[in-house]
C-alpha positions as semicolon CSV with decimal commas, in nm:
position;residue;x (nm);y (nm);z (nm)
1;X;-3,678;4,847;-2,740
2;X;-4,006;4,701;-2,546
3;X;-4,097;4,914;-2,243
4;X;-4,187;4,623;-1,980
5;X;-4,174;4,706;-1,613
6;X;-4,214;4,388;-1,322
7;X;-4,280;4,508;-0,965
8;X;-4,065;4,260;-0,801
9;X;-3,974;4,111;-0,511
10;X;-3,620;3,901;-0,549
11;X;-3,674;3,707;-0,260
12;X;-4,000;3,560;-0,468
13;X;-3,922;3,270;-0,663
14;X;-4,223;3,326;-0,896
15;X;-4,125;3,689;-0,891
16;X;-3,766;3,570;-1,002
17;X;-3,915;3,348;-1,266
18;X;-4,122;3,597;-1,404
19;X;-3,786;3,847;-1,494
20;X;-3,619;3,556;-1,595
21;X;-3,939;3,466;-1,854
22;X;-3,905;3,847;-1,947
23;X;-3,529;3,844;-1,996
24;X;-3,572;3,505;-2,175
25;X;-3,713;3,693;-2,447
26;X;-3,461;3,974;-2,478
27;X;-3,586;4,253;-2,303
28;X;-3,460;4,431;-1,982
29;X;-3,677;4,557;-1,806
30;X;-3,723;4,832;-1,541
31;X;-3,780;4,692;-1,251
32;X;-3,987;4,843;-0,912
33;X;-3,816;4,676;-0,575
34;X;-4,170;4,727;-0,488
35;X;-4,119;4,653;-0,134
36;X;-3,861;4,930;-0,116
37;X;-4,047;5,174;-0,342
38;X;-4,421;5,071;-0,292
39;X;-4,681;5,239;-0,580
40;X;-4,851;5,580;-0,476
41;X;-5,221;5,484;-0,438
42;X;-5,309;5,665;-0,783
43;X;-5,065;5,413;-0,927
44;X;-5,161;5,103;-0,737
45;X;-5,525;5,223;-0,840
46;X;-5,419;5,184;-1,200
47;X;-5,214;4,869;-1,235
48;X;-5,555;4,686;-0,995
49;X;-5,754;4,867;-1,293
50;X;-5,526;4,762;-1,594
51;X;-5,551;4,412;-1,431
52;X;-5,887;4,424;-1,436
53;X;-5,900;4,280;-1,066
54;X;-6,044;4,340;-0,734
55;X;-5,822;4,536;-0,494
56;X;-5,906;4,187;-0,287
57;X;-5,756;4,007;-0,542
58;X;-5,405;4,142;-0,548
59;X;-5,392;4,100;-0,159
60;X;-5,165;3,883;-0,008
61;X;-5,307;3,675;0,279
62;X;-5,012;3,445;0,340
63;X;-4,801;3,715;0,555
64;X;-4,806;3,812;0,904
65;X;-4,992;4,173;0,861
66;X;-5,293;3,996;0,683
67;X;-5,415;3,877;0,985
68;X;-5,297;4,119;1,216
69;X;-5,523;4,368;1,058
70;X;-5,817;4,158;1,005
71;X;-5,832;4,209;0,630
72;X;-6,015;3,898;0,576
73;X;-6,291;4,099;0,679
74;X;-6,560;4,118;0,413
75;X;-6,689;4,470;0,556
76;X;-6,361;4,607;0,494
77;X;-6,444;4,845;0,138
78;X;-6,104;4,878;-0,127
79;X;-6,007;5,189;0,045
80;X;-5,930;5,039;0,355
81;X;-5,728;4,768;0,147
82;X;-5,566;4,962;-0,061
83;X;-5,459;5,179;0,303
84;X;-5,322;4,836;0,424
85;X;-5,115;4,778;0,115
86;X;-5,004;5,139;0,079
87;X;-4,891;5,091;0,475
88;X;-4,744;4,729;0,407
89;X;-4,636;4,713;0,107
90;X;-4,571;4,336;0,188
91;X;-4,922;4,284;0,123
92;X;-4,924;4,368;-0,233
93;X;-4,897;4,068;-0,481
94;X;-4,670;3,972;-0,698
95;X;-4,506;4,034;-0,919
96;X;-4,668;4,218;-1,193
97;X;-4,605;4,293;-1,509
98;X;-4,663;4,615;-1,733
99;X;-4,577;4,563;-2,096
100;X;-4,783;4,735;-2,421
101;X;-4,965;4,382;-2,426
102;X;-5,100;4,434;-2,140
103;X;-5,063;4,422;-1,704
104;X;-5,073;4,150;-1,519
105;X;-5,080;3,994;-1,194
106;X;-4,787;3,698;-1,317
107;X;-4,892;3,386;-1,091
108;X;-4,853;3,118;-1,224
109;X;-4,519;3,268;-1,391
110;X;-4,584;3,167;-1,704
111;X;-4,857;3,412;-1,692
112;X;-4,645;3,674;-1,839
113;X;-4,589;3,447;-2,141
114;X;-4,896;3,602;-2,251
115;X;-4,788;3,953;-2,201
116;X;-4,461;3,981;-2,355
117;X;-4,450;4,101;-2,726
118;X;-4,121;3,907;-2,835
119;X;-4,080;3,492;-2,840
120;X;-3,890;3,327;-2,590
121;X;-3,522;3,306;-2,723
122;X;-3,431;2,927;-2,614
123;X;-3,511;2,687;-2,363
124;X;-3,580;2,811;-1,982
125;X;-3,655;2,577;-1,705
126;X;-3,813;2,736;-1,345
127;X;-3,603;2,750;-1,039
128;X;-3,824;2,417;-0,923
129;X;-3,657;2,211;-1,208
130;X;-4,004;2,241;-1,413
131;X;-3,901;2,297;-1,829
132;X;-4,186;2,544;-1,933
133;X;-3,972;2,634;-2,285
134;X;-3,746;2,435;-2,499
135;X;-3,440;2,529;-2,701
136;X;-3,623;2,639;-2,972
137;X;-3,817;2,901;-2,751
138;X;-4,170;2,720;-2,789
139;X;-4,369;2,646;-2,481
140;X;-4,367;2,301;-2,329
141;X;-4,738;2,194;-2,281
């Protein structure tokens, strides 16, 4: 069995796409209610590193505590970002996805397409109506 993990947030429809890609394919994975269980900063540290991102990159700037706290302040260093999302966990983006191909931050959705080790199993259309796979598991381009 495939060891994938998705730090998720079910209210997220990419989020919700993204375990439906990875259960598309056969696998269940374990999945982190991030939002209830936020990473320890060691961990957060590593996925940011496995993604090969900026701490900047994986922040969310569409919710309220983005600009409460001023984080689109360019003086701000990763420490003080990675405090912000350790504090508000609602600032962390998502989902992502840890499989043995890889981590990644999955927006677009499809993004963890490129992650996951087995072939889509049959067709799978997004929650927005857009078909991404057909019914013989191949992508639609």
């Amino acid at each position: 069995m495939t060891d994938i993990t998705i730090y998720h947030n079910p209210a997220c429809g990419t989020s919700r796409n993204t375990l439906a890609f990875i259960r598309n394919s056969g696998i269940e994975p374990t999945i982190i209610l991030y939002l209830e269980t936020p990473p320890s900063r060691e961990k957060l540290k590593a996925l940011i590193s496995a993604m090969g991102i900026s701490v900047r990159s994986l922040l969310r700037k569409n919710v309220e505590p983005f600009e409460q706290l001023g984080l689109a302040e360019e003086r701000l260093n990763d420490e003080q970002l990675l405090e912000a999302m350790l504090n508000y966990p609602i600032l962390i983006n998502r989902p992502i996805v840890v499989s043995p191909l890889g981590t990644r931050l999955c927006r677009p959705s499809e993004t963890v397409l490129d992650i996951l080790p087995d072939a889509q199993q049959g067709a799978f259309i997004k929650e927005d109506g857009e078909k991404v796979i057909d019914q013989h598991g191949n992508r639609i381009v």
